[in-house]
C-alpha positions as CSV (number, residue, x, y, z in Angstrom):
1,X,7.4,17.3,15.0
2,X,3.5,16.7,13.7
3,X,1.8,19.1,16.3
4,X,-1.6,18.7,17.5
5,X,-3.2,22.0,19.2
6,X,-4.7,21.6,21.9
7,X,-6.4,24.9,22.4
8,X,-8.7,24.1,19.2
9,X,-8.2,20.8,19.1
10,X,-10.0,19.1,15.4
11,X,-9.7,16.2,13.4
12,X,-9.0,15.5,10.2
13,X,-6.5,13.6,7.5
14,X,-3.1,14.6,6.3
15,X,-0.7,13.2,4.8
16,X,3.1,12.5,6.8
17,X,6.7,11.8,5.2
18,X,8.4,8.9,6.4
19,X,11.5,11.4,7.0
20,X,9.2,13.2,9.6
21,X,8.5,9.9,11.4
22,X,12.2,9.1,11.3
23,X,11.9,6.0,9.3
24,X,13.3,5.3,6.2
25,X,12.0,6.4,2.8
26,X,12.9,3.5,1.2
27,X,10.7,1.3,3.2
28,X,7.4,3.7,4.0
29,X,5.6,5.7,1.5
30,X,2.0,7.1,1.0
31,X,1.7,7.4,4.1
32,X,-1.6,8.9,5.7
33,X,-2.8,9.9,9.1
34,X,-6.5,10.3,9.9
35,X,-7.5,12.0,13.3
36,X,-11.3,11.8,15.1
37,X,-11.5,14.4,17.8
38,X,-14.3,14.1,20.3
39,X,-14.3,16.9,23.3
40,X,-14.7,15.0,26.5
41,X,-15.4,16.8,30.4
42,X,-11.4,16.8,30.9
43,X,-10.1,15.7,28.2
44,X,-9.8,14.8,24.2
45,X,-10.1,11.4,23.1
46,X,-8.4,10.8,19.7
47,X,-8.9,8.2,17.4
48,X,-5.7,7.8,14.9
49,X,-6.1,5.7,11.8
50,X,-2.7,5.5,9.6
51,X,-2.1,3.6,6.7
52,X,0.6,3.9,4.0
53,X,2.9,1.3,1.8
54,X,5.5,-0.6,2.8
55,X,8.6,-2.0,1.4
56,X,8.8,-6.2,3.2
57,X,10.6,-8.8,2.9
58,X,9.2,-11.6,1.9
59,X,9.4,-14.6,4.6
60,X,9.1,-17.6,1.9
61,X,10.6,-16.0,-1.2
62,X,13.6,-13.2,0.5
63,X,12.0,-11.3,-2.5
64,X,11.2,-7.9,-1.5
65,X,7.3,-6.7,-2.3
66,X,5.2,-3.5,-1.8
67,X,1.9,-4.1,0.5
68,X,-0.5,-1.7,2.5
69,X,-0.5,-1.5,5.9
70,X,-3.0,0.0,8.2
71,X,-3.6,0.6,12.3
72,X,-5.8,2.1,14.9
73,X,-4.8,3.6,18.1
74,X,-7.4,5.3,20.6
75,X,-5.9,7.7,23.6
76,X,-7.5,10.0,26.1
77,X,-5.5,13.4,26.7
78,X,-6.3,14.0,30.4
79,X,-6.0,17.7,31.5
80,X,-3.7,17.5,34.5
81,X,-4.6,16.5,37.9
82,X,-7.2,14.6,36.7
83,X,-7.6,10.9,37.6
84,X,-7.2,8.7,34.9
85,X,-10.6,6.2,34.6
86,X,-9.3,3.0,35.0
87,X,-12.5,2.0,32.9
88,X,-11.1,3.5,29.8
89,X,-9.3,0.4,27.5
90,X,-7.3,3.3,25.6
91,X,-4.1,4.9,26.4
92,X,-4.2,8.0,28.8
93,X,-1.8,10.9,28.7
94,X,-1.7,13.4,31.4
95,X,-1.2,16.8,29.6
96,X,1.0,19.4,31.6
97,X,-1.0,22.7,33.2
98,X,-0.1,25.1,30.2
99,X,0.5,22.7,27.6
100,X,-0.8,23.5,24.5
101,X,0.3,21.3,21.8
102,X,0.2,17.8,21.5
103,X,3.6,16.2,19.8
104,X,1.7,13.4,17.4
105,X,5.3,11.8,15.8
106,X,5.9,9.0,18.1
107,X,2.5,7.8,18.2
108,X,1.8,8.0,14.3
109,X,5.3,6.1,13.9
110,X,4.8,3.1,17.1
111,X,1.0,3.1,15.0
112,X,3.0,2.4,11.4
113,X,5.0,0.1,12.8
114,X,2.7,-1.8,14.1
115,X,0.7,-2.1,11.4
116,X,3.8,-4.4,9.9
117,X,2.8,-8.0,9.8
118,X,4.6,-10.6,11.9
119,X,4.5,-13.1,9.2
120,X,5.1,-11.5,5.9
121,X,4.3,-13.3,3.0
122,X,4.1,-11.8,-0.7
123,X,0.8,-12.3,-2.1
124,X,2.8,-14.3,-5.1
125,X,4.5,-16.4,-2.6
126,X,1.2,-17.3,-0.5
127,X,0.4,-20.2,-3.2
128,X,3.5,-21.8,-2.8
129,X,4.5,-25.2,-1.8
130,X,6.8,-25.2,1.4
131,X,9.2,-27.7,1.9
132,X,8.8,-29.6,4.7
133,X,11.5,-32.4,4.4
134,X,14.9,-31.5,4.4
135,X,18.2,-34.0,3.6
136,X,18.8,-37.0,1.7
137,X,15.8,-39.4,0.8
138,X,15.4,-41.9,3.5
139,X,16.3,-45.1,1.5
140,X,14.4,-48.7,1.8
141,X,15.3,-50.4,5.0
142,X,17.2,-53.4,5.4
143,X,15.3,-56.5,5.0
144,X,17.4,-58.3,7.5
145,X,15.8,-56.0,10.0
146,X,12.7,-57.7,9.3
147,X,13.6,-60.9,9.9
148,X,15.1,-59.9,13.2
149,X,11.5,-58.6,14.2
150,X,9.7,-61.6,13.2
151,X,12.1,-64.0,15.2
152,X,11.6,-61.4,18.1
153,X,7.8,-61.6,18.3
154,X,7.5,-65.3,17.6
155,X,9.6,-65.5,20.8
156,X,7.4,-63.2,22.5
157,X,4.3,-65.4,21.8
158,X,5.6,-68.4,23.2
């Protein structure tokens, strides 16, 4: 559990193990959280930058390759029985009365993993030419076919 108090709530950088996040070590490594912390009438908005390295797949190649990856994600702890402003284009928790620490893992995970690009591509593998046709060559058409088609359109001119 990555805590985050509440009752003296400050930002700041540390670094998180992929076993704490629940992902694999294999894949994730490096990985670093940075937290901004700005005291708002209510509430704390956060501001949660992560980056770290991970282990892909390569789309083009199946070659596995390391590459950095790095999100943002913005939310507004609400004290409770506040309204939520529907204004706000961040995320908005409602804290409980007498809570006093803020449990940080899922969101610095669901942040990491969606840092992972859809269309993952090794840097080596970005210069290389795709096939596009697939199958035997297509081989020279039969010139009686030809023929055919003249003798058709000279019948539809007349």
């Amino acid at each position: 559990m990555i805590k985050f108090d509440l009752s003296a709530p400050q930002g700041g950088s540390f670094e998180v193990s992929a076993s704490d996040l629940g992902l694999d070590q294999a894949k994730f490594s490096e990985i670093q959280a940075h937290l901004e912390v700005e005291q708002l009438d209510g509430g704390v908005h956060i501001t949660l930058e992560v980056c770290a390295k991970a282990r892909l797949e390569c789309d083009r190649t199946l070659q596995e390759f390391v590459a950095p990856v790095a999100n943002v994600h913005e939310m507004l702890l609400c004290t409770y029985g506040q309204k939520p402003s529907e204004e706000d284009m961040v995320e908005q928790v409602e804290l409980e009365p007498k809570q006093r620490v803020f449990d940080l893992t899922e969101i610095i995970r669901d942040t990491l993993m969606l840092a992972i690009p859809a269309r993952k591509v090794a840097p080596e593998a970005e210069e290389l030419q795709i096939q596009t046709v697939f199958g035997a060559p297509d081989t020279e058409a039969d010139q009686r076919w030809s023929a055919l088609l003249a003798v058709r359109e000279e019948h539809a001119h007349k």
